[in-house]
N, C-alpha and C positions, 0 to 999 in steps of 0.2 A: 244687739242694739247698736243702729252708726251715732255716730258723734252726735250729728245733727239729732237726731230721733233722745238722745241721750239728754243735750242742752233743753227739749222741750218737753220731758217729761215732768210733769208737777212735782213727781213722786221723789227724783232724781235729787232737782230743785231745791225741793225743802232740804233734804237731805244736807246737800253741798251748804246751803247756808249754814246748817247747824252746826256740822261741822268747822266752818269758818269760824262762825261764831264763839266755839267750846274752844278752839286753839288760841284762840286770845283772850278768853278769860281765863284758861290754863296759864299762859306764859304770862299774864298780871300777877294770876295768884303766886306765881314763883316768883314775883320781886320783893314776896315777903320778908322773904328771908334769901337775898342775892348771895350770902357765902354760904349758906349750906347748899343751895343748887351748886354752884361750883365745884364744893368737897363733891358731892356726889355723881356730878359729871365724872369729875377727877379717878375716882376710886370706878366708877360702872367702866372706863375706857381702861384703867390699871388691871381692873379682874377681866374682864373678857379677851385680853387680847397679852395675859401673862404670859401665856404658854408660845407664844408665836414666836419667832427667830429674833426680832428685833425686842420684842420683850425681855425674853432671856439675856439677850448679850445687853439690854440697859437696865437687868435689875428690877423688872416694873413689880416682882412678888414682893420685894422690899420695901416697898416705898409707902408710905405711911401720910405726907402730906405735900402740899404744893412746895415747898421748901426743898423736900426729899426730891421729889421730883427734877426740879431745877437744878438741883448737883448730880441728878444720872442722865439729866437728857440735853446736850447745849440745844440754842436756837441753831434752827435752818433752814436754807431755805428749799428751793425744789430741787436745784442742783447737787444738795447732798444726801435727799433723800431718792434720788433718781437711781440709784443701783439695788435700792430694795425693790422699788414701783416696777422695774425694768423683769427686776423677777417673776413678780408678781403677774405681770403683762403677758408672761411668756407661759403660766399656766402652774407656775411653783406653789402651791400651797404654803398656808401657816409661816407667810413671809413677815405681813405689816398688820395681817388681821386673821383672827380666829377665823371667819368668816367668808369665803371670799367674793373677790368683785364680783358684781353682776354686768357690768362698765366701766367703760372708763369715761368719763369728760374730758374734751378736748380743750382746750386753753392756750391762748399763743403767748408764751414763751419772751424771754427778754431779748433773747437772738432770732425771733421768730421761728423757730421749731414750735409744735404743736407738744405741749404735754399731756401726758396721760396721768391722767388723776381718778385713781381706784373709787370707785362706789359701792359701798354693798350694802348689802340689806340691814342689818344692822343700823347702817349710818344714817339714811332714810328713813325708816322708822324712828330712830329718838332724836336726831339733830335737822334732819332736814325738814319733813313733813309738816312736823307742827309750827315751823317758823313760817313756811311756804303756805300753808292756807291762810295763819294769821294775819301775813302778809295781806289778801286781798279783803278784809274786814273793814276797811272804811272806803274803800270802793262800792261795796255789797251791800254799806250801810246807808252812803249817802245817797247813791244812784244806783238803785236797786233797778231802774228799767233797764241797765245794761244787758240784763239775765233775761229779758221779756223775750229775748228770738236769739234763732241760733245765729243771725247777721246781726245781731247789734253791736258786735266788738269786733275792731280791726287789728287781731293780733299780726304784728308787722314781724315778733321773735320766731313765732310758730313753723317750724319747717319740717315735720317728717318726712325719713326719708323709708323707700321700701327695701332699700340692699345697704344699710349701712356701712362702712368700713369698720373693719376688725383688729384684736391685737393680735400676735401672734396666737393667741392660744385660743381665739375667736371670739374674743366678747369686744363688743360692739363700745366703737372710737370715735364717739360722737359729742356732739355739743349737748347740754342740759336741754335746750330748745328741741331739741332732735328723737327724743326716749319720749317712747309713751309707758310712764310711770304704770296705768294701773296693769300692763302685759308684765312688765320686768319686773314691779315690785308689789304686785296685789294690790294696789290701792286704786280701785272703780272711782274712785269720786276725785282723784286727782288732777283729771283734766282742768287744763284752765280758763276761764271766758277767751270767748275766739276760736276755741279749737272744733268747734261743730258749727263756722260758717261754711258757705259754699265754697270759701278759696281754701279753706283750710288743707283740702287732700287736692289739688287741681284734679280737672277730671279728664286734663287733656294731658299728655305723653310729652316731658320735659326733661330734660338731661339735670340730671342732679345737682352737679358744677353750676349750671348755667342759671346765675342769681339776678340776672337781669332780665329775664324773659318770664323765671318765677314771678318778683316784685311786679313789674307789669300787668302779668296773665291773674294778679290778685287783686291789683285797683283797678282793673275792666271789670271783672267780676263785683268789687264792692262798689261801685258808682252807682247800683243798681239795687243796692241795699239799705236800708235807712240803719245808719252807724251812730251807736250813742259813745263808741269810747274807743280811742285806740291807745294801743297799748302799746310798747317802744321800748321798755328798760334801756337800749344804749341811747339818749338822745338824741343821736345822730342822725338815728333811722330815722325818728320821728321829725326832724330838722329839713331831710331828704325827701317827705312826702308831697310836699307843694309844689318843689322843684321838678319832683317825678313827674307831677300831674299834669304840670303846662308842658316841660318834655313827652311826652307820651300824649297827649290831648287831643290830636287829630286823629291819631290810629284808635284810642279809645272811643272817639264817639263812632267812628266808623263800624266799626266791632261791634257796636250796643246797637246802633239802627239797622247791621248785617246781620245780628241773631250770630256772630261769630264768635270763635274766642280762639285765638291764634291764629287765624285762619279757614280754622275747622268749622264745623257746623256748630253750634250748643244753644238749643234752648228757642224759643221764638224771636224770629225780629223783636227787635222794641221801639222804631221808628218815633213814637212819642216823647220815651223819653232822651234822646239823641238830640233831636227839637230844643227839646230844655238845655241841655247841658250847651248847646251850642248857643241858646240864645244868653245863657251867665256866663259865657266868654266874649258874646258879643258885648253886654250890656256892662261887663266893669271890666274886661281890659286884660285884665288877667284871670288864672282858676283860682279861686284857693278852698282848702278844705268846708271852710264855712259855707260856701255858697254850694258845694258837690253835695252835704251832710247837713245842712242845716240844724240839726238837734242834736250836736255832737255835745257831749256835758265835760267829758274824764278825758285829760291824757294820763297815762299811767307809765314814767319812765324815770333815769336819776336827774335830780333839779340841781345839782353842783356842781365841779367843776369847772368846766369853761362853759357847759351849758349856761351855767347863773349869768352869762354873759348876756346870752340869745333870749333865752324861754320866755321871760316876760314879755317880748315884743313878737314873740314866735306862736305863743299861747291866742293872742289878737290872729292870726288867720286862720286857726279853728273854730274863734266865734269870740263875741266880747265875756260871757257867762260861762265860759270854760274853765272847769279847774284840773290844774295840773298838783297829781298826789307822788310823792315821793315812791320809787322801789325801792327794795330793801337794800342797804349797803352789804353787800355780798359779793364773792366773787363766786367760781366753779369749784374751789377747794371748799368751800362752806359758809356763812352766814355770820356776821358778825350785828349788825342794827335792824330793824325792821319796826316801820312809823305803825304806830296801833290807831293813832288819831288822824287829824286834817294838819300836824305842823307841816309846813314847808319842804323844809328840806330834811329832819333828821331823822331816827328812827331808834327805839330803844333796846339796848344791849339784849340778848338773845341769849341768857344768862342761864338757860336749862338745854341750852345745845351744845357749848363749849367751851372748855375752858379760857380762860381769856388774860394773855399777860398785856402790857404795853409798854410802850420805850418813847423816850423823847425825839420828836421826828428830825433833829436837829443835830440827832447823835448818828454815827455809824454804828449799825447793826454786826454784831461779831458773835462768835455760837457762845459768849462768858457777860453777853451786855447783860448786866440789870435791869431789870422790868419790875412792872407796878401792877399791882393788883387793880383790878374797877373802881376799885372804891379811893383810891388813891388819885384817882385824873380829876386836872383841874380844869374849869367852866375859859373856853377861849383859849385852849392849849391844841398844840396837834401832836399825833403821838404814831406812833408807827405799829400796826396791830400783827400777836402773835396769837396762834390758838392752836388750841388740840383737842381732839375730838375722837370716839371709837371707830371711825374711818379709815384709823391709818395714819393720820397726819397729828404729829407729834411737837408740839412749840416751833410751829411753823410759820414763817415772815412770809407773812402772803403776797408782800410788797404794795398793799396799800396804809396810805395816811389818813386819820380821822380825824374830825374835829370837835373836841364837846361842846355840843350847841348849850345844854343846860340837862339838868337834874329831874327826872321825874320817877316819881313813883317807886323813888331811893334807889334808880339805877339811872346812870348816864345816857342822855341821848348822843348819838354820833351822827356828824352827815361825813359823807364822803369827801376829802378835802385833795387827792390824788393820787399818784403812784408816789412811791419813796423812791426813783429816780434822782441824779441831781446833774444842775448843769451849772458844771465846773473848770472854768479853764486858765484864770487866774488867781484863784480862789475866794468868788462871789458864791458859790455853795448856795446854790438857788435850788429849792424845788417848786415843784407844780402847782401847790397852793398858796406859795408867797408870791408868785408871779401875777398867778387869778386875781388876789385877792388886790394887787397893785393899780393892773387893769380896771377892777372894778372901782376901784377908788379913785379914780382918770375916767372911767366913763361916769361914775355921779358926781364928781366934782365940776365937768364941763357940759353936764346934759346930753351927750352925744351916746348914740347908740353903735355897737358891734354886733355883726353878726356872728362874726367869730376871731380869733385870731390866733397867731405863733410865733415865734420868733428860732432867731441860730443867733450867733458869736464868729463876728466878719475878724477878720486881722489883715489890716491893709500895710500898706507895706511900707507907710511912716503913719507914726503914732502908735497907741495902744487899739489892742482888741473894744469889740465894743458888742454890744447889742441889737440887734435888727430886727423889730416885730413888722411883720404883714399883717393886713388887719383889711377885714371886708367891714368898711359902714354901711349903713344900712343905707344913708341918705349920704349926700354930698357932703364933704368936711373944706372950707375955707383952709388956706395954707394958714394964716392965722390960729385957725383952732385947730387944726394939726399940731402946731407947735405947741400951744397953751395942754393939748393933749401930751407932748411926751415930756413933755416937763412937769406934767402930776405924775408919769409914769415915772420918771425917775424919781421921783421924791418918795413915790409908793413903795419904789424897791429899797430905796434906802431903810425905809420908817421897818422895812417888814426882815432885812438882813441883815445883821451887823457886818458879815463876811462884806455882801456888797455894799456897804456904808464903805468899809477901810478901803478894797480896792478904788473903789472910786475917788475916797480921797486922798491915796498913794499914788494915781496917775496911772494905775496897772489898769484899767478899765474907763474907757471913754464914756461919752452921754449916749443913752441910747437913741436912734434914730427909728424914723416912721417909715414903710413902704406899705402904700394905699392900695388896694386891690379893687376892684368893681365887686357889687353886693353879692355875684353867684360865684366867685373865686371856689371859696369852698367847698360850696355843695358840688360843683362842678367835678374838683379833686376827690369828693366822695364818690362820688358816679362814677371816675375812673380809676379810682380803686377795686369799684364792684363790679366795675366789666374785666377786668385784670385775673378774677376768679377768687377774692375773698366775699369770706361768707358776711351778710350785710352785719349779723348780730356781733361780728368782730371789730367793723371797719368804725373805729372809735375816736373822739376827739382827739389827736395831738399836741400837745403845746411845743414842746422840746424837738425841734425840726433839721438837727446838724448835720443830716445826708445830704449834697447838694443836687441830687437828682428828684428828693422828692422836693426839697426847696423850689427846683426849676420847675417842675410839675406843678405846685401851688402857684409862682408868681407867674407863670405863663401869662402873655396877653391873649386875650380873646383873636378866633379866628373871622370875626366879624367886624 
């Protein structure tokens, strides 16, 4: 059975929903009691993976509780468990798991290398899976037309590839987007909406690298589709789709009235609807998703961030009735929140997947830091998230920062609040989410809208270092409201950093300044990211921008 033939099977169908369904009334009923799923995480990942190399040399037949634990195993991050993974990779058995990979996930790196992060069957079966269906439960539940055709969802993640790249020892070095789960790991019903439209497998001959002819060769294809939901996890993609659309807009209607797709033959003319699409660029000026899809309901991708920035103004050119549903706060190492409801942004601790410590996001992380149990985080705190899971990955700093949105169902919701990076040069010890959260408190305080933004740390050659955000408005900003804007930003950053309260008023850090970019600055830098040859599901927001070449790449002037 294909994809497509798979999405429109009744039989299939029911199936998938119930499934959805039974993994999140599973992962509720385990918030019954949140410490004994933990003991029991704790001890299934201590017994199955005793015997292994890393087992042995930390003790894990000894160890008796979370406590125990925490005095055999320090925190780390990937770079110190990179000489186990590396073995592992290379085809060494009974390294980091009883088990071994079936994959690796590919993940970019703080240096940009790509890491390899072990999968196996095991880990998929008790940590991933059932977080990963529950996950789509209030998509399924609210807007259950999504599931009506195998083109109703524009999965923008979805990229199978047919030669994937390998580790040394041959298992396949791919992105999560990349694996089809029910070949690698028996599970048939794992596919996920999107993956049995028409662009899903293109049917025309594309160089694997070449993510720019892919994205393309997929909105020619779906214009042609009545789409109720696109899906996006990085927001960026889904930021990049309207941008794509009026870039690419000539050649797509020509392609749709030619019966073409890349040039090739595919499919009948469709001259009618070319007509259309030409006449809703005639008749408002520009494309945007609303007017290509009309009956778009769902985006489904993360709402925090520096998205929180954009998506409310971004959500209006998919349609004014659009709702945008949180993904899960997860990385490629494993699952830490995932929304069961309609909240916003958070999603509730994953309490039957992994063990879960956390640390004050405020503090430096060291393999001896103190952490806190779940139940120990406070409501409006950010904390820097560790986990271990029978995967392999051992009180591991996955290097993101969460935030407790609030308390349900006697376990914490987390949204994603950024990476645990910091930017530091006189010692303002700024991260990712004091920043955001400064930003957004300067765009509601002055009504103005961002489509996105960044900043570096200038040092001119009298005075102190200072700050310099680039910022795409959406609309024209008055020098007036410029100013009245970076002066709530400075006040934001103050309110949100004591480090940069003192520098600022020791004279070791100046006021920060505004440079104004025109509205496509951004997406424009994402395009040239993704013609450069990153894969689009990587090319992610940045805030922290101290490279000066990609600085010059972002502030570039338009060549028109």
């Amino acid at each position: 059975m294909t994809s497509a033939e798979a999405w429109s099977d009744p039989v299939r169908l029911r199936a998938y929903r119930e499934r959805v369904f039974a993994e999140r009334r599973a992962l509720r009923a385990s918030f019954a009691d949140p410490a004994a799923q933990q003991a029991r995480v704790l001890r299934d990942l201590l017994d199955f993976n005793a015997d292994t190399d890393y087992g042995r040399a930390h003790g894990f037949s000894r160890i008796r509780t979370l406590d125990d634990y925490r005095r055999a195993v320090p925190l780390q991050t990937y770079a110190d468990l990179e000489p186990w993974i590396e073995r592992a990779a290379a085809g060494e058995r009974n390294v980091l798991t009883a088990d071994r990979p079936a994959v690796f996930f590919t993940s970019s790196g703080s240096t940009g290398a790509h890491k390899k992060i072990p999968v196996t069957p095991r880990f998929m079966h008790t940590t991933f899976f059932p977080f990963y269906y529950a996950a789509w439960a209030p998509l399924i539940e609210h807007f259950p037309e999504v599931l009506d055709s195998p083109g109703a969802v524009l999965n923008l993640k979805h990229d199978p590839l047919s030669a994937p790249p390998t580790t040394a020892s041959g298992r396949p070095h791919v992105g999560a987007s990349q694996v089809d789960f029910g070949t690698a790991f028996g599970e048939p019903l794992s596919a996920e909406p999107g993956t049995g439209a028409p662009w899903a497998r293109l049917p025309v001959e594309v160089a694997a690298d070449d993510h720019v002819e892919k994205m393309y060769l997929r909105l020619r294809l779906a214009v042609e589709s009545d789409v109720r939901c696109v899906i996006g996890i990085n927001p960026a993609m889904v930021a990049a789709l309207p941008h794509q659309l009026n870039l690419w807009w000539p050649r797509i209607v020509k392609e749709v009235g030619d019966g073409t797709l890349g040039g090739l033959p595919h499919g009948a003319p469709n001259p009618a609807r070319a007509r259309e699409l030409e006449e809703l660029a005639r008749r408002h000026g520009t494309v945007r998703p609303a007017h290509v899809w009309p009956r778009i309901r769902a985006i489904f991708c993360w709402t925090t961030g520096l998205a929180a920035l954009y998506l409310p103004r971004l959500r209006e050119e998919f349609g004014p009735d659009v709702s945008v549903l949180p993904a899960p706060v997860a990385a490629s190492e494993g699952p830490t929140g995932v929304a069961l409801d309609r909240h916003p942004t958070a999603g509730s601790l994953v309490v039957n997947a992994s063990v879960y410590e956390f640390a004050d996001a405020d503090a430096d992380l060291t393999p001896d830091t103190v952490t806190l149990r779940p139940d120990e985080l406070r409501e409006g705190h950010d904390y820097h998230v560790v986990f271990s899971h029978v995967g392999g990955l051992y009180r591991y700093a996955v290097g993101d920062v969460v935030r407790v949105a609030d308390h349900e169902d006697g376990v914490p919701r987390l949204e994603y609040a950024g990476r645990n990076s910091l930017s530091d040069h006189v010692g303002e010890r700024l991260r990712d989410a004091q920043v955001i959260r400064a930003l957004q408190r300067a765009q509601d305080a002055t009504g103005l809208d961002l489509r996105n933004a960044a900043c570096r740390v200038t040092h001119p050659e009298q005075g102190p270092a200072a700050y310099e955000f680039a910022v795409s408005p959406r609309t024209g900003w008055s020098q007036d409201e410029a100013t009245r804007y970076t002066a709530r930003l400075d006040e934001g950053l103050r309110r949100e950093s004591a480090d940069y309260r003192r520098v600022r008023a020791e004279g070791l850090l100046g006021a920060p300044s505004l440079h104004r970019l025109d509205p496509d600055a951004f997406l424009r830098d994402w395009q040239r990211r993704l013609e450069s040859g990153i894969r689009p599901t990587q090319i992610k927001d940045r805030l922290f921008r101290q490279d000066p070449e990609q600085w010059d790449h972002l502030t570039a002037p338009t060549s028109s």
